[in-house]
N, C-alpha and C positions, 0 to 999 in steps of 0.2 A: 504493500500500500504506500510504505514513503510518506513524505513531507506532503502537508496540502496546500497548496499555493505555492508561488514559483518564488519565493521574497523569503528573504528574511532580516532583520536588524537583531545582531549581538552586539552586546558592549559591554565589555568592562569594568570595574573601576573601585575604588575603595572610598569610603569614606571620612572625615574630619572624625577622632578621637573625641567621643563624646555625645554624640552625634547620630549613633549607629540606630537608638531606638527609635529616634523622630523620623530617619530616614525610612526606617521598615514600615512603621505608620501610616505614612504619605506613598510610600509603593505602592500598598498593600490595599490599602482606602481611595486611596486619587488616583494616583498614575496609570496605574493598571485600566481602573474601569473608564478611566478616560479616553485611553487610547485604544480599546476595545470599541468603546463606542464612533471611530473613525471608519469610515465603509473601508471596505478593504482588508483591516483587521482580523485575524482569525483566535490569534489563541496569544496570552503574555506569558513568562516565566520567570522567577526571579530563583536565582540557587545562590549558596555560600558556600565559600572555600573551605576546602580539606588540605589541610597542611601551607608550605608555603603560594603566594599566588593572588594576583587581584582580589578584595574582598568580598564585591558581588560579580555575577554574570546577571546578567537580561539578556532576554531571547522573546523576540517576536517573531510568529510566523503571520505572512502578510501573502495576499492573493496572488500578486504579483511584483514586481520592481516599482509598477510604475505611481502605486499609489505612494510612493516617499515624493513624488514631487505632486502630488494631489494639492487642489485649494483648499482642501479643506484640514490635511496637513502638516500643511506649509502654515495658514491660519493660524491652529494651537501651538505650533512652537513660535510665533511670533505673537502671541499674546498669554504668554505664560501666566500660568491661577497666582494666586498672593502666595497659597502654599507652596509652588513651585518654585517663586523666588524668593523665598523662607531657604529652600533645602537645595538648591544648586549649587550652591557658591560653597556648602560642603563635599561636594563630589571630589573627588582627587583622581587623578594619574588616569582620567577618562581614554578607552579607545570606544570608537562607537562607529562601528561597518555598514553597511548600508548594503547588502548580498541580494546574488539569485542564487538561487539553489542549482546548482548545477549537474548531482547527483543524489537520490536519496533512494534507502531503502529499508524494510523492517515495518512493523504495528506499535502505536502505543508512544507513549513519554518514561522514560525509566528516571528511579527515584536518585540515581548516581548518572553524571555527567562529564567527560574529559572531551575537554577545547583543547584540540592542534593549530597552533597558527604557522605556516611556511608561506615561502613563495618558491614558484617554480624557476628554475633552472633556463637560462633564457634556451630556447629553440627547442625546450624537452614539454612544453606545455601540454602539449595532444596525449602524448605515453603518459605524462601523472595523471592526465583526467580520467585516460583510459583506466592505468591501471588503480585509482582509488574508486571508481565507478565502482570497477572488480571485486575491490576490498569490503566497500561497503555492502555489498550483496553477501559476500562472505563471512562478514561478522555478522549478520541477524539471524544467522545458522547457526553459532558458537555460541553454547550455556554462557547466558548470564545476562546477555547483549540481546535488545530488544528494537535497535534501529542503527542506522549511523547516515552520518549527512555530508555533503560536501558545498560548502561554502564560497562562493568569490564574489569578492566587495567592489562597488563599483567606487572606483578612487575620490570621483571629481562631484558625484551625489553625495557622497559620504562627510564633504569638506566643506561643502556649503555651511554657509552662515546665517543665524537665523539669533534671535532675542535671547532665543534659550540657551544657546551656544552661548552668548556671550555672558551669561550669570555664571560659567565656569571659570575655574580658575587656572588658566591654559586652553590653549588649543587640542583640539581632541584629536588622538593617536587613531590609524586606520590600517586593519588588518590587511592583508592581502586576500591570500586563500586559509580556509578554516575547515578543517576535519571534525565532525561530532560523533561522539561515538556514545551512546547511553545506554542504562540496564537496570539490570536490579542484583548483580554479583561487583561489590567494588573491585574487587581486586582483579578479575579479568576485564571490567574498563578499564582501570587505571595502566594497564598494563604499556610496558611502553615500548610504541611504533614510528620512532625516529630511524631506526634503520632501514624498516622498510619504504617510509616515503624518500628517505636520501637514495635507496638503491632504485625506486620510481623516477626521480629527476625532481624532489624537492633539494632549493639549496641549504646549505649548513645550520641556518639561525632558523631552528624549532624551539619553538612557543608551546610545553604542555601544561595547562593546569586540570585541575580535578575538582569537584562541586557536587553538590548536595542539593537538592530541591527546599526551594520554601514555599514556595507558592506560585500554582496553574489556576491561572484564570483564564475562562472560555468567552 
């Protein structure tokens, strides 16, 4: 079954020391049902780290690419709630991608999560799409592992500047390509596949962190 919709927005990011309960608050209550309620919109998620690694992830799955540049939006990030500009400007060490899906396969959201971030090798593009298509087919047949996704970020959507962008504190980091790999056995998500994307034609500098679900809203 795979991914529904052809979109997705992950982002990273930790937040201001002190800060962490108000922040979950405002996810959890606002953010969420807000951006849910945007057409296009399918499903939010927010998970926390396991071990070292970004504090939270978000993941939204979206219909397709092209509602990140929708009016309606473009709109909400450029007329941010009072509570949004309450809790922005504690965001820290934001990346925030702006993806299509460009492989997916597996049923279901798994309660564990590991984000690959790479980029591809110049002129080996086609062989890693190819061969993590492959992969991803292959781990939804492996105990434990209930999906995995393949990510790529459109650079120049992702960089765009809107009101909301500017309540952070920095310009926000943008992934390239992103592996997801989810389940419900940590230790065979977590498990680590930097060899095999370098032996595919990813280059050297793998990004893996690991995560925990906190909350799926539809």
């Amino acid at each position: 079954m795979g991914w529904a919709g052809s979109g997705a927005l992950i982002a990273w990011h930790d937040v201001e020391e002190g800060r962490e309960a108000e922040y979950l608050d405002w996810h959890s209550h606002e953010h969420m049902k807000e951006r849910l309620a945007i057409p296009g919109f399918l499903q939010g998620r927010r998970y926390s780290v396991v071990g070292s690694g970004p504090q939270f992830l978000i993941l939204y799955r979206v219909m397709n690419p092209d509602v990140f540049t929708s009016q309606t939006y473009l709109e909400r990030l450029n007329h941010p709630s009072d509570w949004t500009q309450r809790v922005m400007p504690a965001l820290r060490n934001m990346n925030r991608s702006l993806c299509r899906v460009a492989a997916s396969s597996g049923f279901g959201a798994g309660g564990c999560l590991q984000t690959i971030r790479f980029s591809p090798e110049l002129g080996r593009e086609a062989h890693l799409r190819g061969a993590l298509t492959s992969e991803a087919q292959s781990l939804t047949h492996q105990r434990g592992v209930c999906a995995a996704h393949l990510l790529i970020a459109d650079q120049d959507r992702s960089k765009a500047s809107t009101r909301e962008t500017a309540l952070r504190t920095g310009p926000d980091a943008v992934a390239n390509w992103v592996l997801l790999v989810e389940g419900y056995d940590e230790a065979v998500v977590a498990q680590d596949r930097s060899g095999l994307l370098e032996q595919s034609g990813a280059g050297p500098d793998i990004i893996g962190d690991f995560y925990r679900m906190d909350h799926i809203c539809f």
